[in-house]
NUFILUM-486275 format. One record per residue (C-alpha): x, y, z; residue number from 1; residue in three letters. Coordinates in Angstrom, 1 decimal. Each point is the difference from the previous one (the first is absolute). Example, Ala and Ser with C-alpha at 12.3 -4.5 7.8 and 13.67 -1.06 7.14 Angstrom:
// residues 2
<c1=12.3 c2=-4.5 c3=7.8 n=1 res=ALA>
<c1=1.4 c2=3.4 c3=-0.7 n=2 res=SER>
END
This chain:
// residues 108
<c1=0.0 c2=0.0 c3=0.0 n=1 res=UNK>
<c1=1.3 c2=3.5 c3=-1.1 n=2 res=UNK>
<c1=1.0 c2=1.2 c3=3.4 n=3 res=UNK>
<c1=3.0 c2=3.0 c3=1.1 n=4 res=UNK>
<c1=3.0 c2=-2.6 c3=0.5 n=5 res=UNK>
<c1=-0.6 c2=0.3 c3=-4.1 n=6 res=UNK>
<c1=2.0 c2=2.9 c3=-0.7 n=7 res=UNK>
<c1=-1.6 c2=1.4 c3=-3.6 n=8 res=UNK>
<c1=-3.6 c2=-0.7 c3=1.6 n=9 res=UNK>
<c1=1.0 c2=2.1 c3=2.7 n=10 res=UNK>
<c1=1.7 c2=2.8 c3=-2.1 n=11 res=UNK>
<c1=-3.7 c2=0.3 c3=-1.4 n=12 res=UNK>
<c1=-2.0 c2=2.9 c3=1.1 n=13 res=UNK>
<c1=-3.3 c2=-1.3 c3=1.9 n=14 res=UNK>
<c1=-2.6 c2=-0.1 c3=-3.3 n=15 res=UNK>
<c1=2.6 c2=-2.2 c3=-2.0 n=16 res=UNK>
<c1=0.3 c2=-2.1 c3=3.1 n=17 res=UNK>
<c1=-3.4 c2=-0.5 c3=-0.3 n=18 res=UNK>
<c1=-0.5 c2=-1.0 c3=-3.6 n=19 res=UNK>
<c1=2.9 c2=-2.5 c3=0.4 n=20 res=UNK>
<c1=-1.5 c2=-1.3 c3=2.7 n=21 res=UNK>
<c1=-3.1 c2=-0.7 c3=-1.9 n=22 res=UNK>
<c1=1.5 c2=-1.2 c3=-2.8 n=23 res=UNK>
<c1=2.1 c2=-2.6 c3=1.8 n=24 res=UNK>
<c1=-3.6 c2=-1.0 c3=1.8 n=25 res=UNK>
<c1=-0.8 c2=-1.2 c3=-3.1 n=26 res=UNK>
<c1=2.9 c2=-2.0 c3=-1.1 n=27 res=UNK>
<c1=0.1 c2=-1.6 c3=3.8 n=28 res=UNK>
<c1=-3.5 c2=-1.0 c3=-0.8 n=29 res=UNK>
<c1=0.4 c2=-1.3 c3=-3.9 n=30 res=UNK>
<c1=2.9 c2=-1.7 c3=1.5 n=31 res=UNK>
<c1=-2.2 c2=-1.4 c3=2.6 n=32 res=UNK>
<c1=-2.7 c2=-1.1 c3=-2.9 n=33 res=UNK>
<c1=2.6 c2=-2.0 c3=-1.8 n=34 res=UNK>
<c1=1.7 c2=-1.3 c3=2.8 n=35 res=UNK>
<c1=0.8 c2=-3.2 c3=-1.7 n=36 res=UNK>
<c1=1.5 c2=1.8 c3=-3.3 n=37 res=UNK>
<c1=-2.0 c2=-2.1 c3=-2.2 n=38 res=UNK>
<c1=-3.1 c2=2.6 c3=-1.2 n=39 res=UNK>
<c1=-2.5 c2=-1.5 c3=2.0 n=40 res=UNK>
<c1=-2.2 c2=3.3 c3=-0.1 n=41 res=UNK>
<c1=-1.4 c2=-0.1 c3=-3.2 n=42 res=UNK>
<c1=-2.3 c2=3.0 c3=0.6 n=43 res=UNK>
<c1=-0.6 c2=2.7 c3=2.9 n=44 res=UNK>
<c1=-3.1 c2=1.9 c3=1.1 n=45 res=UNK>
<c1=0.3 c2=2.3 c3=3.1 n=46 res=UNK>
<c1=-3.2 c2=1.8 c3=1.2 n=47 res=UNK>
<c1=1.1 c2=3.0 c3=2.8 n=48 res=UNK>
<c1=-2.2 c2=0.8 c3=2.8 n=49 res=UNK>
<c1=0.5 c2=2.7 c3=2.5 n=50 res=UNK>
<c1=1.2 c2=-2.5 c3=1.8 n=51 res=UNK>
<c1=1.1 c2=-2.7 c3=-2.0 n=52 res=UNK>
<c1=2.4 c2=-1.2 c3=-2.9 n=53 res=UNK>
<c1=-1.8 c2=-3.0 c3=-1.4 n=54 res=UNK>
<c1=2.3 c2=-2.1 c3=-2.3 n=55 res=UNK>
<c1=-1.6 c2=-2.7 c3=-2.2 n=56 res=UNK>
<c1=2.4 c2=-2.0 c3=-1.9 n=57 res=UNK>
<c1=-0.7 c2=-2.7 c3=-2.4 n=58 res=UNK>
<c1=2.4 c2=-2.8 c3=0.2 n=59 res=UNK>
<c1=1.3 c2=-2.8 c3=-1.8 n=60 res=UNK>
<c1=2.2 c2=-2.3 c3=1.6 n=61 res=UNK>
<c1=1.0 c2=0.0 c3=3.8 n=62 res=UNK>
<c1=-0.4 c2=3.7 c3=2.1 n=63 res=UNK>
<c1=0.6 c2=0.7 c3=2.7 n=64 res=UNK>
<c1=-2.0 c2=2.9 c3=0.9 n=65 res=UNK>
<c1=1.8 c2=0.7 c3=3.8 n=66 res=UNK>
<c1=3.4 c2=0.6 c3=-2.1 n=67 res=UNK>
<c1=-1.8 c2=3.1 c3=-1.5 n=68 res=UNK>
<c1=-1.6 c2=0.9 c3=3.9 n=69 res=UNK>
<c1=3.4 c2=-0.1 c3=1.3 n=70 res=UNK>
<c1=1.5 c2=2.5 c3=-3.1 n=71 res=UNK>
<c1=-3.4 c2=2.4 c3=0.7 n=72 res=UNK>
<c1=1.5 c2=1.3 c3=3.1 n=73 res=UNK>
<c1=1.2 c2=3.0 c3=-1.5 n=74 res=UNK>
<c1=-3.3 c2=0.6 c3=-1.8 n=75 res=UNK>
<c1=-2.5 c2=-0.2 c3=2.8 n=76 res=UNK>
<c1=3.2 c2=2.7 c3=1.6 n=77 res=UNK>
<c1=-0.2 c2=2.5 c3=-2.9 n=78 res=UNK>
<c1=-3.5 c2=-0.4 c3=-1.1 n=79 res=UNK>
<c1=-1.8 c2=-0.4 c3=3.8 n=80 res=UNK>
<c1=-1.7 c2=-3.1 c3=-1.5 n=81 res=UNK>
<c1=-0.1 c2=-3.3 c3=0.6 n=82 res=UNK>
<c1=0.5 c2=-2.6 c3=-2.5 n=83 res=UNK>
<c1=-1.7 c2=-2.6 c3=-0.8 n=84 res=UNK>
<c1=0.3 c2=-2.8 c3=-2.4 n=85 res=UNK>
<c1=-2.9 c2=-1.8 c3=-0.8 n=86 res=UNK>
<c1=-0.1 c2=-3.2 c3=-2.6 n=87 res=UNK>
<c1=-2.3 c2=1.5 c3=-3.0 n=88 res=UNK>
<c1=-3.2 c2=-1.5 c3=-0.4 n=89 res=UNK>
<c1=-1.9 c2=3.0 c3=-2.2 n=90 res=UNK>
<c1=1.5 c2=2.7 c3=-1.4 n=91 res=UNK>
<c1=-0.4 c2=3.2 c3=2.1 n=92 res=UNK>
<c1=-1.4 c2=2.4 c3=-2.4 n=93 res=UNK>
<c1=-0.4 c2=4.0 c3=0.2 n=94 res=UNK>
<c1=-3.2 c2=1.2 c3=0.3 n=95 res=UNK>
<c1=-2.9 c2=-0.6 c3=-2.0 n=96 res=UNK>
<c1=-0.4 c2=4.3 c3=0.0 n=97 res=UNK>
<c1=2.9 c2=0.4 c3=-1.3 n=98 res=UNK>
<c1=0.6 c2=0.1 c3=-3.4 n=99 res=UNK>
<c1=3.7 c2=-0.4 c3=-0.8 n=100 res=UNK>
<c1=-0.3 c2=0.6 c3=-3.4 n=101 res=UNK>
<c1=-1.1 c2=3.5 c3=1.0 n=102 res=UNK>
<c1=3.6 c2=1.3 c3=1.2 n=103 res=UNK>
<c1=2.0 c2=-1.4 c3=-2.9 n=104 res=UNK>
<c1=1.3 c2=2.6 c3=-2.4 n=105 res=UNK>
<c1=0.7 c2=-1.5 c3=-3.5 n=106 res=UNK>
<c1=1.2 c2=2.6 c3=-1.5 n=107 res=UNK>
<c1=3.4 c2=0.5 c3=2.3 n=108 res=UNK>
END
């Protein structure tokens, strides 16, 4: 974990520190995912709650989903959620009023 005793992370003013520290959340936690190195995550869907980071992976293979709770440490730390990994039975799915064709621009 990015930490002081790291002397470039601790050059970095306090917003950079931040964003690192985020961004290494994630690697800790796609790390965690693929604990095995073999690509057992096929797919990912995460729903947030104000409370919550709900991670539903679809799997092929052996996963072990407490490999990705240990690496989420961080996350719940930055983010002041907990995560959860749940084995996906149904898609979890915006929704139903919102249109998400509706906030696409096409012409970008």
């Amino acid at each position: 974990m990015p930490g002081q005793c790291h002397k470039y992370y601790a050059k970095l003013d306090a917003e950079s520190r931040y964003y690192v520290k985020k961004l290494a959340a994630l690697l800790r936690l796609a790390e965690g995912l693929d604990g095995n190195h073999r690509g057992s995550v096929t797919d990912l869907s995460c729903h947030i709650t104000e409370d919550n980071i709900v991670l539903c992976p679809e799997t092929e293979g052996v996963f072990n989903p407490q490999k990705a709770i240990v690496k989420a440490d961080l996350l719940e730390d930055v983010l002041g959620r907990k995560v959860i990994i749940m084995e996906r039975l149904e898609p979890i799915l915006p929704s139903t009023e919102i249109e998400l064709g509706d906030h696409l621009d096409y012409n970008a």
